[in-house]
C-alpha positions in Angstrom: 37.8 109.4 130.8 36.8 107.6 134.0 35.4 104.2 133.9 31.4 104.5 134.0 31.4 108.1 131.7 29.6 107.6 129.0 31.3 108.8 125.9 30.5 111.9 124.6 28.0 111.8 121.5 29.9 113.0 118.5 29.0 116.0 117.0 26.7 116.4 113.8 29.1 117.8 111.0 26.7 119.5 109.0 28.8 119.6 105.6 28.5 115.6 105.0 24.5 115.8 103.2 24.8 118.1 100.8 21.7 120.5 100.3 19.0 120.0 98.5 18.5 122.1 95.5 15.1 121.3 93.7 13.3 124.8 95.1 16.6 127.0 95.0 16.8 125.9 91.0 13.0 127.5 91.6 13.6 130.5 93.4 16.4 131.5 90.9 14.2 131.4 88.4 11.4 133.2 89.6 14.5 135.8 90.4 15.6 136.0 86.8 11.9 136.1 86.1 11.6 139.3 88.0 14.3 140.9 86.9 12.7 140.3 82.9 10.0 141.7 83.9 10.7 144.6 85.6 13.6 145.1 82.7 10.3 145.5 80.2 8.2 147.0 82.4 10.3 149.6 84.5 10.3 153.0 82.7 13.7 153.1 84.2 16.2 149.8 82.7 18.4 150.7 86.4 15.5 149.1 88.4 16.3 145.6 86.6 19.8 146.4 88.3 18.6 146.9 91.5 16.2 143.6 92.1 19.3 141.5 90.3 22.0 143.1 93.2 19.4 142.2 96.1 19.9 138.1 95.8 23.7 138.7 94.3 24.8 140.4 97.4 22.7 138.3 99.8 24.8 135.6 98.2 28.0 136.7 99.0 27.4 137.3 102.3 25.6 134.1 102.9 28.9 132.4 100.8 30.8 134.7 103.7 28.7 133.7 106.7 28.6 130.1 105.8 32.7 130.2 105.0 33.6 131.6 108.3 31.4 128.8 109.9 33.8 126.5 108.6 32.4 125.5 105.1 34.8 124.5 102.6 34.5 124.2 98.7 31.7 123.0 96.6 29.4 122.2 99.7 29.7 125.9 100.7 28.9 127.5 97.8 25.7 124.9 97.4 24.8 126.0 101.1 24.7 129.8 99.6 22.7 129.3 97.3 20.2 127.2 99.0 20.4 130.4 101.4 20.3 133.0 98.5 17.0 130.9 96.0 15.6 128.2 98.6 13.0 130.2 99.5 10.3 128.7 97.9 10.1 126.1 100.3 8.0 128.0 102.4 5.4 128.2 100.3 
């Protein structure tokens, strides 16, 4: 570095603040809700299958997005799920 260069502004690691997790606990809910439902309701039980494999695979490939990014451990799979149920924030 030459004198006068300003040093470069460190970039933001985005795994130090975990996610928050208030709506996700909602939007899981409201997932499991729908699945009840439509368990009871459905003259078919397969269609409870279905709407349960929707957010489980959207998870693991948000958990596989978000781990080839760089995202390690607990933080990752917190980050997935916000992904998967945190929906409800925009509401």
């Amino acid at each position: 570095m030459t004198p006068g260069e300003a040093d470069p502004a460190p970039s933001p690691d985005r795994s130090e603040e975990p996610p928050d997790l208030g709506d996700a606990h909602v939007g899981l809910l409201v997932a499991l809700g729908a699945v009840a439902i439509t368990r009871f309701v459905a003259e078919r039980p397969g269609w409870s299958l279905v709407i349960a494999a929707v957010p489980t695979v959207w998870f693991v490939v948000a958990l596989a997005f978000i781990t080839a990014l760089g995202g390690r451990g607990r933080n990752a799979v917190r980050r997935a799920y916000v992904a998967t149920f945190g929906w409800l924030t925009y509401f």
